[in-house]
TORGU-623729 format. One record per atom (N, C-alpha, C): x, y, z. Coordinates in steps of 0.1 Angstrom, whole numbers, padded with zeros to 4 digits, always signed. Layout:
N
XYZ/...
! end
This chain:
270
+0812+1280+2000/+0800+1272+2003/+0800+1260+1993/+0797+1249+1997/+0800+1240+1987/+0786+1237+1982/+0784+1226+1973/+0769+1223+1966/+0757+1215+1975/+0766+1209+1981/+0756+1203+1994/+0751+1213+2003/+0761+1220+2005/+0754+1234+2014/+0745+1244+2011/+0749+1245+1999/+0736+1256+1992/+0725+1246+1987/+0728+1236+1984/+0711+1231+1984/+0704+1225+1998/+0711+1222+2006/+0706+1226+2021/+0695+1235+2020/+0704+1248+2019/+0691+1261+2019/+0681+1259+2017/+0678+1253+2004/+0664+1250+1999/+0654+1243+2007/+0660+1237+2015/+0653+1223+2026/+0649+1232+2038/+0663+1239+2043/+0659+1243+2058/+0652+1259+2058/+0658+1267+2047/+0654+1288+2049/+0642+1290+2032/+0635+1281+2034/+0627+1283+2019/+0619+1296+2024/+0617+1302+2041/+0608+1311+2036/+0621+1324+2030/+0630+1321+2031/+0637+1333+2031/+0641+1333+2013/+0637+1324+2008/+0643+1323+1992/+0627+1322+1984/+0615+1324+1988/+0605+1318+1984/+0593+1330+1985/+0583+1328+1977/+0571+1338+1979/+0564+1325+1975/+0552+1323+1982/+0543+1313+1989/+0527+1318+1986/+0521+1318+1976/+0506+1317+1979/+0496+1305+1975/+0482+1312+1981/+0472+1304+1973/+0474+1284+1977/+0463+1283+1977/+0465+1269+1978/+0463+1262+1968/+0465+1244+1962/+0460+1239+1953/+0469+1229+1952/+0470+1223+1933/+0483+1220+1927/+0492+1234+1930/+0503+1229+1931/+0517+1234+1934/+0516+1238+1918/+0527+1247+1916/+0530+1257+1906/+0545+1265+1912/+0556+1259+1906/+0568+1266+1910/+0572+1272+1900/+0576+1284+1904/+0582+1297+1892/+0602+1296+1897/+0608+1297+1885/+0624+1294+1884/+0625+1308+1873/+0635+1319+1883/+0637+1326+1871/+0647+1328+1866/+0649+1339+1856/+0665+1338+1848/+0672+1350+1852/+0682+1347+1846/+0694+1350+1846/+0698+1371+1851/+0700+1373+1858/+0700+1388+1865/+0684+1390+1871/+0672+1382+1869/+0659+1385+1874/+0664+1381+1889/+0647+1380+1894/+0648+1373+1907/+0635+1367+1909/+0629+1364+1916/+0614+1357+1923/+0609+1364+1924/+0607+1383+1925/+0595+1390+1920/+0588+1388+1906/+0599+1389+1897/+0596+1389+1885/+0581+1379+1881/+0576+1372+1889/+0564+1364+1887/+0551+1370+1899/+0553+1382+1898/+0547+1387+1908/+0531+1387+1902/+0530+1388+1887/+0518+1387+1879/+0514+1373+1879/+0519+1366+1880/+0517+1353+1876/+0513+1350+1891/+0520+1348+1902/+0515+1347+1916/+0499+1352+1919/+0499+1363+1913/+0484+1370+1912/+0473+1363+1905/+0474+1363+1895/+0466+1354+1887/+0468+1343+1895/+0471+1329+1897/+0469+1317+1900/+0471+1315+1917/+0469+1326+1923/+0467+1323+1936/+0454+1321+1944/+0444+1322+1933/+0428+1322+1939/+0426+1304+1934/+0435+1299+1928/+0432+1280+1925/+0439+1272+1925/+0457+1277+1931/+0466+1267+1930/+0475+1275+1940/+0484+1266+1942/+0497+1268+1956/+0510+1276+1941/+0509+1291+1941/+0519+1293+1930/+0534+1297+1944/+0546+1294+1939/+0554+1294+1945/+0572+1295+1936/+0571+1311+1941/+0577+1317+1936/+0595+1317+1944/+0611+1316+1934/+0620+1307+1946/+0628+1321+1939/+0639+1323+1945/+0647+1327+1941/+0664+1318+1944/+0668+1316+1926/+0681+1307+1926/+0694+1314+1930/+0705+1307+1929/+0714+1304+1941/+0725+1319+1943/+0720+1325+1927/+0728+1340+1923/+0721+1351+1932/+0712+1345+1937/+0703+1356+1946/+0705+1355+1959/+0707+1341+1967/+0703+1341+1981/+0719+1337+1986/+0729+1333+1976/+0744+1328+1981/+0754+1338+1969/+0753+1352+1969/+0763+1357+1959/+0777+1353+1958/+0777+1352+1967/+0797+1346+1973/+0798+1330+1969/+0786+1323+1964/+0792+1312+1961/+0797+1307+1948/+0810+1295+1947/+0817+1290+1940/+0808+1288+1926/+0817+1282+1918/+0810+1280+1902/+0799+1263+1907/+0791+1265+1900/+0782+1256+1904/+0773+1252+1885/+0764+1245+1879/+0760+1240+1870/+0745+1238+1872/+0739+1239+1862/+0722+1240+1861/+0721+1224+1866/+0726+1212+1868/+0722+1207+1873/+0726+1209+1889/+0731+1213+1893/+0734+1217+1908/+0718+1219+1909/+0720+1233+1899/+0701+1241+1904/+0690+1231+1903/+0692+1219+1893/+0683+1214+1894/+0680+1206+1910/+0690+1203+1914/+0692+1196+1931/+0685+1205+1939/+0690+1219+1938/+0687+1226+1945/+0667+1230+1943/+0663+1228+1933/+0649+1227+1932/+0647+1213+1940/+0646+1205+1937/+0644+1191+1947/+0644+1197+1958/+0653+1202+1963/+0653+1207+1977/+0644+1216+1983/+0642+1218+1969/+0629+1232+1974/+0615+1229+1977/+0611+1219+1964/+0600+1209+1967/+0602+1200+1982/+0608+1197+1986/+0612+1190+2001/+0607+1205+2012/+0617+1216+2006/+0614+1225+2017/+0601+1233+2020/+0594+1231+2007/+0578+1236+2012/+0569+1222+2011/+0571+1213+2014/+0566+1198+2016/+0554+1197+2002/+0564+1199+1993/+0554+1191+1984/+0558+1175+1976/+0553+1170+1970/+0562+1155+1965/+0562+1157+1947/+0557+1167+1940/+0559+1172+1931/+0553+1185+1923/+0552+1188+1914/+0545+1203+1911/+0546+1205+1894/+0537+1216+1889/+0544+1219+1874/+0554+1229+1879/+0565+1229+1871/+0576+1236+1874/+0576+1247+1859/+0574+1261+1861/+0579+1267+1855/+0589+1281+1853/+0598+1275+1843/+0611+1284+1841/+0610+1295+1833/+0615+1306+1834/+0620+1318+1826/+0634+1317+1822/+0639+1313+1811/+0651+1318+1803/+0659+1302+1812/+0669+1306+1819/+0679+1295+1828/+0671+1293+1834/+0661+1292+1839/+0649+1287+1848/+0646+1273+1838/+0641+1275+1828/+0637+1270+1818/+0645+1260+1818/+0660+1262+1816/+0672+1255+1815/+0672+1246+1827/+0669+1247+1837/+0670+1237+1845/+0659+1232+1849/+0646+1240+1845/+0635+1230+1843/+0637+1213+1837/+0644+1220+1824/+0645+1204+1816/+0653+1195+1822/+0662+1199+1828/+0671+1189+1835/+0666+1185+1849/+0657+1193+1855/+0653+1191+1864/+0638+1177+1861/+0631+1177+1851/+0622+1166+1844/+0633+1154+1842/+0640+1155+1837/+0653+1147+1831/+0659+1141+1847/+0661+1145+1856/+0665+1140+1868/+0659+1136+1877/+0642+1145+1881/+0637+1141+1885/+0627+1139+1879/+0620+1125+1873/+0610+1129+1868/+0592+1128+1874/+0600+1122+1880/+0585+1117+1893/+0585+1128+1907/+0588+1138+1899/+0585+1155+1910/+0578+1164+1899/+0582+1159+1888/+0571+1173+1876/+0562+1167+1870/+0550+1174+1880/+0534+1173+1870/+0534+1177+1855/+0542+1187+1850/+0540+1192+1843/+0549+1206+1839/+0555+1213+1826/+0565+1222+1827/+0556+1235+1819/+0565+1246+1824/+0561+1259+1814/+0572+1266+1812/+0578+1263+1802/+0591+1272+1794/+0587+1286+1791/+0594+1295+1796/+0592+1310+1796/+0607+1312+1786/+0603+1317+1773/+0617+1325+1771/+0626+1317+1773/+0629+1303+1766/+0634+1293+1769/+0637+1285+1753/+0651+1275+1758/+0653+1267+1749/+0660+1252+1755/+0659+1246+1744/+0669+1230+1747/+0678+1235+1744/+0683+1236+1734/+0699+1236+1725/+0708+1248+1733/+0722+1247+1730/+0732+1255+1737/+0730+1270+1726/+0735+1280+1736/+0738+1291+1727/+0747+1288+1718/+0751+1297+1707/+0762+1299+1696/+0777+1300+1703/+0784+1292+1694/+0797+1295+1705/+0797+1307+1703/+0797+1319+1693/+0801+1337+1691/+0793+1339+1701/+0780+1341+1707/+0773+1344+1716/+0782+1341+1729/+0785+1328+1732/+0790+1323+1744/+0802+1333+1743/+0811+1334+1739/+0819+1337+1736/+0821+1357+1744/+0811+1361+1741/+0809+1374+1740/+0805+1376+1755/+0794+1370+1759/+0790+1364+1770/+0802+1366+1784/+0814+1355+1781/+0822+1351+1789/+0829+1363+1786/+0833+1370+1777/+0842+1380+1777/+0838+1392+1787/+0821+1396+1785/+0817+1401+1793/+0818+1403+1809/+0816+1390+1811/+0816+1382+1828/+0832+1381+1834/+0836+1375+1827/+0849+1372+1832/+0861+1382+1838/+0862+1393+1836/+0868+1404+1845/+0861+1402+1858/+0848+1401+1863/+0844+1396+1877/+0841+1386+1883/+0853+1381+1881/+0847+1367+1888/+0855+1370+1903/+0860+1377+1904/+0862+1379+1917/+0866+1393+1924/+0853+1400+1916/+0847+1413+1923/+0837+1411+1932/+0838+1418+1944/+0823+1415+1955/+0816+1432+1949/+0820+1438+1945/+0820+1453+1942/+0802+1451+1932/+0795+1461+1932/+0783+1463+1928/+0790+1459+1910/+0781+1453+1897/+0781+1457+1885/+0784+1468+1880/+0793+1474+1868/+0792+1487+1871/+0777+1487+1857/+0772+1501+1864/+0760+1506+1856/+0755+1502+1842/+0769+1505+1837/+0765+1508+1820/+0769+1492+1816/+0773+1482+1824/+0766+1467+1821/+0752+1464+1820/+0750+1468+1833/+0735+1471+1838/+0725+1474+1830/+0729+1486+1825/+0720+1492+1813/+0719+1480+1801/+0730+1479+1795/+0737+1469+1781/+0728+1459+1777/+0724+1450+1795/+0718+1442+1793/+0706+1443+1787/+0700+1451+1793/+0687+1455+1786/+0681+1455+1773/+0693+1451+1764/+0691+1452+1756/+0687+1432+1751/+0693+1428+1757/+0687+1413+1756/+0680+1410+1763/+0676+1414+1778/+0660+1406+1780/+0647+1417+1781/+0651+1426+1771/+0634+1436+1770/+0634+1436+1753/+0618+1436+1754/+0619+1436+1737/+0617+1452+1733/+0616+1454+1716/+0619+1471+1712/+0610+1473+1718/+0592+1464+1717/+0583+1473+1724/+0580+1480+1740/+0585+1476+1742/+0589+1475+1761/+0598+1487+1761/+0607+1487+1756/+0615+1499+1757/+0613+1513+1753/+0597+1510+1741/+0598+1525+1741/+0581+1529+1748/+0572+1518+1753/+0564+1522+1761/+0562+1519+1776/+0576+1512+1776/+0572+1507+1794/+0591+1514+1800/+0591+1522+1796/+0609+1524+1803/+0610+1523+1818/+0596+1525+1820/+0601+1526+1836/+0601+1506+1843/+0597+1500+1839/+0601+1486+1839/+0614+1483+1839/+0616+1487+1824/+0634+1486+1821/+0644+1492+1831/+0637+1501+1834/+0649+1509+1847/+0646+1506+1861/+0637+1505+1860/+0633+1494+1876/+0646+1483+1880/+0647+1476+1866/+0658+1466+1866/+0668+1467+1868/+0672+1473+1858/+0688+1485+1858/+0690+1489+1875/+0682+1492+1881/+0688+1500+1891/+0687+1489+1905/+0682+1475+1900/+0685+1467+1907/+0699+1457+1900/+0699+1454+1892/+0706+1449+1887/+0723+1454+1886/+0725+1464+1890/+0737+1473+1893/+0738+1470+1912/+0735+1464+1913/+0736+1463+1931/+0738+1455+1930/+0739+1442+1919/+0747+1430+1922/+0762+1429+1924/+0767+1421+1932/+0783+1421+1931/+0788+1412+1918/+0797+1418+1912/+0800+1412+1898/+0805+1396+1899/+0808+1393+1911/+0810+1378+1909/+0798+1366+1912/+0788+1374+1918/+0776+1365+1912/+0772+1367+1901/+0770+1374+1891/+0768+1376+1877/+0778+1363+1873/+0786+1367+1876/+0798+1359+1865/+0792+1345+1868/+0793+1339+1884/+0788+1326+1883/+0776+1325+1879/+0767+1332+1878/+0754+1328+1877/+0753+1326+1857/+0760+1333+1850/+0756+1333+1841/+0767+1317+1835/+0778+1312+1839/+0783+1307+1835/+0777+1290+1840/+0771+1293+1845/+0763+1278+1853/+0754+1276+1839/+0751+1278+1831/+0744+1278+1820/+0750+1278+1804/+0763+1288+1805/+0768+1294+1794/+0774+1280+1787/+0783+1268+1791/+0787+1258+1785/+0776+1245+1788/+0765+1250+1790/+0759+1236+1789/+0755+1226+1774/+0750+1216+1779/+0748+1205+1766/+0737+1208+1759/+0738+1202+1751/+0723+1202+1739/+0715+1185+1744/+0701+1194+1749/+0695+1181+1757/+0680+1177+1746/+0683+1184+1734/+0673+1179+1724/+0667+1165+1724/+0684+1158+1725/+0676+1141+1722/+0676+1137+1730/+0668+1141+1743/+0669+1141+1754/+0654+1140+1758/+0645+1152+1753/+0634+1154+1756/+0626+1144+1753/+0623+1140+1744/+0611+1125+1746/+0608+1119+1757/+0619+1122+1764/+0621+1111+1781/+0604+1120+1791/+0602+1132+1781/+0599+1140+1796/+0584+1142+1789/+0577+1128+1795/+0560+1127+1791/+0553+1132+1799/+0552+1145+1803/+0544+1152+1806/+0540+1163+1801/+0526+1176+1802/+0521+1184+1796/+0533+1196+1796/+0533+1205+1785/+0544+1217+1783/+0544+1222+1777/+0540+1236+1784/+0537+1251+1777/+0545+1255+1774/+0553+1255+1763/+0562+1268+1758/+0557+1283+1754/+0560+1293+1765/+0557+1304+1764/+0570+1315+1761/+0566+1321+1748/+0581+1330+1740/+0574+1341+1735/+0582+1352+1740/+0580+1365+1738/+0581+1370+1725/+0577+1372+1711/+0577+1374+1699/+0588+1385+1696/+0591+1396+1703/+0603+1403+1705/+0611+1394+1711/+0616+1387+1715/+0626+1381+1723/+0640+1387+1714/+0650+1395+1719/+0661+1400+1712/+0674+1385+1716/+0670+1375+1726/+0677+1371+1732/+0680+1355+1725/+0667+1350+1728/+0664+1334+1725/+0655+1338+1713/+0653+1339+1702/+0644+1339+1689/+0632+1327+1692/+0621+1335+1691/+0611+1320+1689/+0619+1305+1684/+0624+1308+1669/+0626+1299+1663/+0639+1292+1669/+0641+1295+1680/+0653+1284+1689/+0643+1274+1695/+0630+1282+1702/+0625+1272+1710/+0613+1262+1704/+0609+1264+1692/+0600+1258+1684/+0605+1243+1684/+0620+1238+1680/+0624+1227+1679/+0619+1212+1692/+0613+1223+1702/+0609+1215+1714/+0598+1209+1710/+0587+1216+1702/+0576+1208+1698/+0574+1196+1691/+0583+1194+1687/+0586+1182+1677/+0589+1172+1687/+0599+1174+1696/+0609+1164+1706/+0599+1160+1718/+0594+1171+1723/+0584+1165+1734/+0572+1161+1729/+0565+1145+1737/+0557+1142+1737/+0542+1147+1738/+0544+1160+1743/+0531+1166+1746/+0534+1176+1747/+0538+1190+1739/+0541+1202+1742/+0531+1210+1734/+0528+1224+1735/+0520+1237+1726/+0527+1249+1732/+0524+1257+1720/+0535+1269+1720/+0527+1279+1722/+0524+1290+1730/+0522+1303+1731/+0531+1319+1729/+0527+1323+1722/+0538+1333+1719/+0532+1348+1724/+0537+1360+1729/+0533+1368+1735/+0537+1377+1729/+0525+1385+1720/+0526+1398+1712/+0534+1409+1716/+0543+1418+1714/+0549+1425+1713/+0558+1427+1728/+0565+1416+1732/+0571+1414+1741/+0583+1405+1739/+0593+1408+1749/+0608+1406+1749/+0610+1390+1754/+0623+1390+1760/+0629+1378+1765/+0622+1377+1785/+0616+1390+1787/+0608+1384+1799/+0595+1388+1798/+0589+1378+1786/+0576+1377+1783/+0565+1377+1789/+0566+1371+1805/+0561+1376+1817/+0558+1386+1820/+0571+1394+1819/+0566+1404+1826/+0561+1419+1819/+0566+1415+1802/+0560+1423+1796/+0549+1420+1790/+0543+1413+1786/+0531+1408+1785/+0523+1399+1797/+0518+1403+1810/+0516+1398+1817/+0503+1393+1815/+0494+1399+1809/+0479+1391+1808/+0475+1383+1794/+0485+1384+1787/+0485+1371+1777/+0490+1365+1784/+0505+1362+1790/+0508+1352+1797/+0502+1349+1807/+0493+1350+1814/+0487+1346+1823/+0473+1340+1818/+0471+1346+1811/+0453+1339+1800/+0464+1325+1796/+0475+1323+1788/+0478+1310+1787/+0483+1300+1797/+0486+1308+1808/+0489+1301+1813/+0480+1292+1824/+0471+1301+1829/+0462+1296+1837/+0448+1288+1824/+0450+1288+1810/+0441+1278+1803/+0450+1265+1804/+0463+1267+1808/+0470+1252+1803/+0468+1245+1816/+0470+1254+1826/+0466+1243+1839/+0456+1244+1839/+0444+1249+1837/+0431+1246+1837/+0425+1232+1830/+0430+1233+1819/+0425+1221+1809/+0432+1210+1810/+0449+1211+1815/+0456+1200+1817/+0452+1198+1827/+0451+1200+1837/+0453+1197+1856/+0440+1195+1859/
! end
């Protein structure tokens, strides 16, 4: 499937990639990397009694079989998405590579984002040793259709749940696990490498004058606060929220702090 084709999707099957409530300002949720478009199922909750929240699922979810593709692809492919549920712009927020093409997605388009919310997110590239470990990981499947095997599945867990999650919420963590092993290993591989060599868009961000929530899990084992702090300085208008004893999907394990900030920032901004 080529790049034009899969962002097609976004324009013509959004009900089939998309969870849709509530009316209002628009509110699009982008999530990361092995998640999917549930994962904002808290967030959908909370801001569906005052705003249109609109939850997508990216391209490792709805096209597993497709070729290597780049977070700005995804960012195209958001445009398309805004076209496919007829809106002309929205706050757009990302979790982790959500996040990642948030920025590029401001950066490309910028007269489509009201406004951004960085989940568990950064500007700058990972460490090449990270990257590195990453690709060693993935790269035996890039051309398996065969489920993950398990004890990847499990591994990961150890980067997007924080210590506290793991030893009061396990059944979260294995909820995941036992979805995340049903993936076929060559969407993993693409999905994670559409991200793994990207640029450092630091001196980049000034361009994107709009309001933006960075919200980071205080556990985060994955992205450290102190990766994503550097954005406050670069953007024009950014505040940081950080979510007590929670991982790299800050969301989902701290769902009612992240939701108390999140619904004060569209409140007070919007």
């Amino acid at each position: 499937m080529s790049d034009e084709t899969a962002t097609a999707m976004y324009r013509t099957r959004t009900d089939a990639v998309t969870t849709d409530v509530g009316e209002g300002r628009p509110v699009v949720f982008a999530h990361g990397t092995l998640m999917d478009r549930t994962m904002f199922a808290p967030q959908l909750e909370a801001l569906r009694d005052e705003y249109r929240a609109v939850a997508y699922d990216l391209r490792a979810r709805t096209d597993r079989y497709a070729p290597g593709y780049d977070l700005w692809d995804l960012a195209d492919d958001c445009d398309a998405l805004l076209d496919g549920i007829g809106e002309d712009s929205a706050v757009i927020a990302g979790m982790s590579m959500g996040g990642f093409m948030g920025l590029r997605f401001a950066l490309e388009y910028p007269e489509r984002v009201d406004g951004l919310i960085l989940i568990d997110s950064m500007a700058i590239p990972h460490p090449e040793d990270e990257r590195a470990e990453y690709e060693a990981l993935v790269d035996p499947y890039e051309d398996t259709l065969e489920p993950m095997p398990r004890e990847i599945a499990e591994g990961s867990t150890a980067e997007l749940f924080g210590e506290t999650t793991h030893e009061e919420n396990p059944a979260l963590v294995e909820t995941w696990v036992d979805r995340w092993a049903t993936y076929p290993g060559r969407a993993v591989h693409y999905e994670l490498n559409s991200w793994l060599g990207r640029e450092d868009v630091t001196d980049r961000l000034s361009a994107i004058d709009v309001p933006v929530l960075i919200v980071h899990g205080e556990e985060d084992p994955s992205i450290a606060p102190a990766q994503a702090e550097p954005m406050l300085e670069e953007l024009p208008d950014a505040e940081m929220e950080l979510i007590p004893e929670a991982g790299h999907t800050s969301n989902l394990e701290g769902p009612d702090e992240t939701n108390e900030a999140i619904r004060t920032f569209l409140d007070e901004r919007f």
